[in-house]
C-alpha positions as a printed Julia matrix, in Angstrom:
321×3 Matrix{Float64}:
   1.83   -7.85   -8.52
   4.61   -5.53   -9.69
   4.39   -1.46   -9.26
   5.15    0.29  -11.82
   8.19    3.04  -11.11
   8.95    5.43  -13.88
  12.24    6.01  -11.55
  13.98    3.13  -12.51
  14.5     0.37  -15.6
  11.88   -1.76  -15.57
  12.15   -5.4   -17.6
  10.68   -4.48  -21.44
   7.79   -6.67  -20.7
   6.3    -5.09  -17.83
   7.03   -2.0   -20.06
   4.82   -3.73  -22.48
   1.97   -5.1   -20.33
   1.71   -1.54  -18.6
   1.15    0.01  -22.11
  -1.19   -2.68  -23.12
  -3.0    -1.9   -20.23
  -3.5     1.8   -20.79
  -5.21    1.29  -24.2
  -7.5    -1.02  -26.03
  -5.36   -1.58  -29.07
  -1.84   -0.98  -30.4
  -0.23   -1.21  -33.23
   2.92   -3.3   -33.6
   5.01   -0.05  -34.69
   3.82    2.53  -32.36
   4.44   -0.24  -29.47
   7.96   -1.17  -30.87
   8.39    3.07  -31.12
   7.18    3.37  -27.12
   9.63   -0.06  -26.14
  12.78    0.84  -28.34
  12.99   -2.08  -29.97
  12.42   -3.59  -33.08
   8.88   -5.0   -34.26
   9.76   -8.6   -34.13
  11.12   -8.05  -30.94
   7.54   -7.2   -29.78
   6.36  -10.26  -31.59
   8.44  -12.45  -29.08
   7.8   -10.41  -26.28
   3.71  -10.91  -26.9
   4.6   -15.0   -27.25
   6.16  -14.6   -23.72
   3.27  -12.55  -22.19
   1.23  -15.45  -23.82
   3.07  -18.11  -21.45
   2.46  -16.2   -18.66
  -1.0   -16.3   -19.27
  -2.21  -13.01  -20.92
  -4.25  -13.37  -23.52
  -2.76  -10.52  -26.09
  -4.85  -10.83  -29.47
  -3.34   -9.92  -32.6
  -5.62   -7.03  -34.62
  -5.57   -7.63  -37.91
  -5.61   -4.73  -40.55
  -2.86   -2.02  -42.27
  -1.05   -1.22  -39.33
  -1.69   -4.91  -37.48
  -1.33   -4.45  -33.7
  -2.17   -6.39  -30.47
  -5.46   -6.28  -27.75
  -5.12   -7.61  -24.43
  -8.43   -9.38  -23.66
  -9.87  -10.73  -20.39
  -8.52  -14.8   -19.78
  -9.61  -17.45  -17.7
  -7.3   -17.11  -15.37
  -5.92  -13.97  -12.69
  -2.58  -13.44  -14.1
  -0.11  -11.2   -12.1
  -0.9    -7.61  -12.47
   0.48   -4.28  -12.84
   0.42   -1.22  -11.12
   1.56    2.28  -11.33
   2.36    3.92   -7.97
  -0.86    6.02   -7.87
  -3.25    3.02   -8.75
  -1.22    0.74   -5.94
  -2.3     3.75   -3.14
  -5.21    3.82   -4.36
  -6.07   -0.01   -4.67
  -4.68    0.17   -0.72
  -6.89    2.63    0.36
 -10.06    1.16   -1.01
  -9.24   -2.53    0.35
  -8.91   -0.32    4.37
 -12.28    0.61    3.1
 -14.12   -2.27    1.97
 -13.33   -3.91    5.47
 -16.07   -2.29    7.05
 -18.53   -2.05    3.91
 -20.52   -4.83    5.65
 -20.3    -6.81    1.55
 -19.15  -10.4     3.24
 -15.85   -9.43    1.69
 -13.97   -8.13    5.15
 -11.26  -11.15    5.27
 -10.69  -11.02    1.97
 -10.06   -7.48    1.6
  -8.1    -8.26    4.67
  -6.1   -10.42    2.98
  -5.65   -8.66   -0.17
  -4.19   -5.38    1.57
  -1.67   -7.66    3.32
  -0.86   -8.95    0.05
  -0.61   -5.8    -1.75
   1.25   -4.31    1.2
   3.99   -6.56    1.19
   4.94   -5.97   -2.73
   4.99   -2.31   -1.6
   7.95    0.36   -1.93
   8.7     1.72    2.0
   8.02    5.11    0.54
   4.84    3.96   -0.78
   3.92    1.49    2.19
   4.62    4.75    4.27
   1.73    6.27    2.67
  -0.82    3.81    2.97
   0.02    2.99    6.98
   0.17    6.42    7.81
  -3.56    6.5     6.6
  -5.61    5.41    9.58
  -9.65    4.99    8.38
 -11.81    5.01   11.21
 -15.13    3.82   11.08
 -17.68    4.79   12.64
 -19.3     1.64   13.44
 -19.06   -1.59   10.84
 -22.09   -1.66    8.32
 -25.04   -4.19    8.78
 -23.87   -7.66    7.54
 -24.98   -8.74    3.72
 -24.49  -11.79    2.43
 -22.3   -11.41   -0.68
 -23.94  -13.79   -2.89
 -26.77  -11.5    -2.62
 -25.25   -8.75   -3.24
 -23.54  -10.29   -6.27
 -27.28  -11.25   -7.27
 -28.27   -7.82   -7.11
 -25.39   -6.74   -8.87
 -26.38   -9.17  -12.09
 -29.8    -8.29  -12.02
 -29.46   -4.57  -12.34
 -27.1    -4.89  -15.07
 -29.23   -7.44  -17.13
 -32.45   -5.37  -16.61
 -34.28   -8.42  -14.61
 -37.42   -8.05  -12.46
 -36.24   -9.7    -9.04
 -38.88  -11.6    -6.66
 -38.38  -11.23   -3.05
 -39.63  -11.55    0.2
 -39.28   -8.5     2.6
 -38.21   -8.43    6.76
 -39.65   -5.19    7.12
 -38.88   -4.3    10.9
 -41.52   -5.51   13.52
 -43.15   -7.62   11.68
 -43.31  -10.8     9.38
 -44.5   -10.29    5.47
 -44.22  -13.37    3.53
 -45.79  -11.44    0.22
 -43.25  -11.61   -2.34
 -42.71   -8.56   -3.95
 -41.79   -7.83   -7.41
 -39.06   -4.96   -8.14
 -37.03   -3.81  -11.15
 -33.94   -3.1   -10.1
 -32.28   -0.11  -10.87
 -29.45    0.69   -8.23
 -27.18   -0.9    -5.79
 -25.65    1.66   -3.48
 -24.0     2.27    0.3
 -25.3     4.66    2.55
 -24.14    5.3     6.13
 -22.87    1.7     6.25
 -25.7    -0.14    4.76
 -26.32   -1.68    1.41
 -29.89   -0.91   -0.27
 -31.68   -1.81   -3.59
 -33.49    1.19   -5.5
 -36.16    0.11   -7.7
 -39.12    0.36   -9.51
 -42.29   -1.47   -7.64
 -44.47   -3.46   -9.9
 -46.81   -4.02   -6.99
 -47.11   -0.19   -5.85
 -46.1     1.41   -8.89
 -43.7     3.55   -7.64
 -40.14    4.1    -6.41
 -39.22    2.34   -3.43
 -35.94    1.8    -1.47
 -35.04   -1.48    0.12
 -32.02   -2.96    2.14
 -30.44   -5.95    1.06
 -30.41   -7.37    4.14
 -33.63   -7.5     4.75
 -34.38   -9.42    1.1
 -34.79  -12.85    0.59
 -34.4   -13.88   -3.46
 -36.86  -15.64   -5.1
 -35.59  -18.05   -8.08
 -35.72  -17.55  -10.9
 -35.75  -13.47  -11.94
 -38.54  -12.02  -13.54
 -38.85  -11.06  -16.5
 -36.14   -8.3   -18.35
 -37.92   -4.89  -18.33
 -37.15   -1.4   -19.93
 -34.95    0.92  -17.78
 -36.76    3.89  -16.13
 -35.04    7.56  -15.27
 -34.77    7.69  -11.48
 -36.52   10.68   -9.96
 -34.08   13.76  -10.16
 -32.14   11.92  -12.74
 -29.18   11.02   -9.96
 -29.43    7.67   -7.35
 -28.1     9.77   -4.73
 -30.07   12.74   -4.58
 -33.13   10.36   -4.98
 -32.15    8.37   -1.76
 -31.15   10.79   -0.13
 -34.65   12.87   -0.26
 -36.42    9.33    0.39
 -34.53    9.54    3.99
 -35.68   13.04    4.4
 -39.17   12.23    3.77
 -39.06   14.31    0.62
 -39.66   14.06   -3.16
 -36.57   16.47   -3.08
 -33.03   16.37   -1.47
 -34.5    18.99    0.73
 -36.18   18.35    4.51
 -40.14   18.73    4.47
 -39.76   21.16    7.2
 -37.55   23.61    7.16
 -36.95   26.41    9.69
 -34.53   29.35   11.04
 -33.21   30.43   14.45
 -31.0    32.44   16.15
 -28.99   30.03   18.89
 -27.32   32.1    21.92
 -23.93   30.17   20.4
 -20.74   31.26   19.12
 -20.57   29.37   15.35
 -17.73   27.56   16.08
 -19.62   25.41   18.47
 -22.62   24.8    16.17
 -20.34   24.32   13.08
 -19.54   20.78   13.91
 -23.3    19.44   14.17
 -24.42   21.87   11.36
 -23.81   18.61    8.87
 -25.85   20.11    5.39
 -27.38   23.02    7.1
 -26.68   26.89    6.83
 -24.64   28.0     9.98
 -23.48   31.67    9.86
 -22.57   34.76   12.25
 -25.28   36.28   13.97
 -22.95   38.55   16.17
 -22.48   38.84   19.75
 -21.57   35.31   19.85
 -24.61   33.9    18.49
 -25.22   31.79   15.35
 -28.03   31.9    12.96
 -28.98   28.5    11.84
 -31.33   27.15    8.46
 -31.98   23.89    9.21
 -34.96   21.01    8.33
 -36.21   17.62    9.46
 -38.83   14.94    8.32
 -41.51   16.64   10.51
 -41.82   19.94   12.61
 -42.09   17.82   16.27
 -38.38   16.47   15.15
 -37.72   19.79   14.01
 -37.99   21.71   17.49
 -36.33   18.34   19.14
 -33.21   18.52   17.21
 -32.72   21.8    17.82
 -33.18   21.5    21.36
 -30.42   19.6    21.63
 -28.25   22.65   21.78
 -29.21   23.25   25.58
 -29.17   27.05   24.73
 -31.44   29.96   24.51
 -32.5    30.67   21.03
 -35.18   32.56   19.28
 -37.43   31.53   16.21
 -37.54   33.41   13.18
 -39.48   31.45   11.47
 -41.78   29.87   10.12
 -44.62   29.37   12.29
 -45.25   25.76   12.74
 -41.75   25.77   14.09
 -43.3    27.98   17.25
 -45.95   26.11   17.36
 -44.15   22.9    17.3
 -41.94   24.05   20.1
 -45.3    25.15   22.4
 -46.64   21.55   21.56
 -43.34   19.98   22.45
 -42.88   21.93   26.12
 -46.76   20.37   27.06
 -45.57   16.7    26.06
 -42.21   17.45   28.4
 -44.74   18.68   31.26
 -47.24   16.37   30.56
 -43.99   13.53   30.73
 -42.64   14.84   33.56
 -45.9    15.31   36.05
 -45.97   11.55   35.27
């Protein structure tokens, strides 16, 4: 797996296989231009790429030219420096994606880091990913099952561990989306049953054989996956919180800034910190907010007050018991 540097003089055929990567076609005298060389000398050069198992098609036409097409076979690859980091950095990351592919992204970076320039090596080991905790296990061949379903437009069948309970009922889904979130891998679709959006994780599916039948893509709500999944977990139509509400913490904002996340933290002045936050319900509301373990005042609205009076008699009622 060579890498590419621009630094030094690299053999005319990894010259040639880089450019051929870059672009769908070329013509024979542009490439022989690029090289330096003559046009027959890119003829031979092609025949040896051949041998080495590239399949490089010759376009026919005016200008003639070459194509290099997918083969049976991995040949070895190339690299420029940037697209080696970067390849680096996203094997460190699929180790804890939870995608049944941790040893052999393992392996891969190992791999990849031993073909390395220091400099470049350097790089990569000086960046340390923490994670903070590894994702929920998913069998890849699911995943991979997913993966051909949403691209060939099939209805999947499934059966469904929801949490605290069994449900044999096979369910019938168009899939429209395969994404991560916080670790975990989950299947956004179109429900056949309920007729309406739903959000599932994929390890918690059990595929039915064969797929359903091919279906008609819908528009996801919003128009964008993750603004639609991320209002699903905020019990919202919207990437907004149900409940939203303001207060006035007895905090300097440098200590609520860190567990502000998405919310509005600003200066209140005399080292307090007026705070625009929201939750799935008003109860979690005035809990999450008393997790400051300061004084703070409401400013609105008021279901927030009322949630906080209804949360003080459950912690009296709790604690006379």
């Amino acid at each position: 797996m060579p890498i590419a540097n621009s630094t030094t003089t690299s053999a005319r055929l990894l010259s040639l296989l880089s450019l051929l990567q870059v672009r769908r076609d070329w013509p024979g005298l542009v490439l022989a231009d690029r090289l330096g060389v003559s046009e027959r000398t890119v003829r031979r050069d092609v025949d040896r790429l051949r041998e080495l198992g590239y399949l490089v098609h010759a376009v026919k036409g005016p200008d003639g030219g070459y194509r290099l097409e997918a083969g049976s076979q991995v040949p070895p690859l190339l690299f420029d420096e940037d697209q080696a980091v970067a390849l680096a950095v996203a094997l460190k990351v699929a180790v804890s994606t939870g995608a049944g592919i941790e040893e052999a992204a393992a392996r891969a970076l190992a791999t990849l880091r031993q073909v390395l320039p220091s400099r470049l090596r350097h790089r990569v080991d000086a960046l340390e990913l923490e994670s903070a905790g590894r994702g929920t296990q998913v069998d890849t061949e699911v995943l991979l099952r997913l993966g051909d379903a949403v691209r060939a437009r099939e209805e999947l069948r499934f059966s469904y561990r929801a949490p605290g309970r069994e449900d044999d009922t096979v369910r019938r889904v168009q899939p429209h989306h395969l994404v991560v979130r916080a670790g975990r891998w989950y299947l956004v679709g179109w429900s056949t049953d309920r007729d309406d959006w739903r959000t599932y994780r994929a390890d918690r599916m059990d595929l039915r054989i064969p797929n359903g039948p091919r279906f008609t893509p819908r528009e996801v709500p919003g128009g964008d996956v993750a603004t639609f999944l991320a209002a699903r977990f905020k019990g919202s139509d919207t990437d907004a919180w149900p409940c939203r509400g303001e207060v006035v913490l007895d905090l300097p904002l440098a200590e609520v800034a860190p567990f502000a996340g998405g919310d509005v933290a600003e200066e209140a002045g005399l080292g307090r910190t007026r705070l625009l936050t929201g939750a799935w319900s008003w109860a979690a509301l005035a809990a999450r907010l008393a997790r400051f373990d300061a004084e703070l005042e409401v400013v609105g609205p008021p279901e927030l007050r009322e949630a906080f009076a209804e949360l003080s008699r459950r912690a009296a009622r709790w604690a006379d018991r």
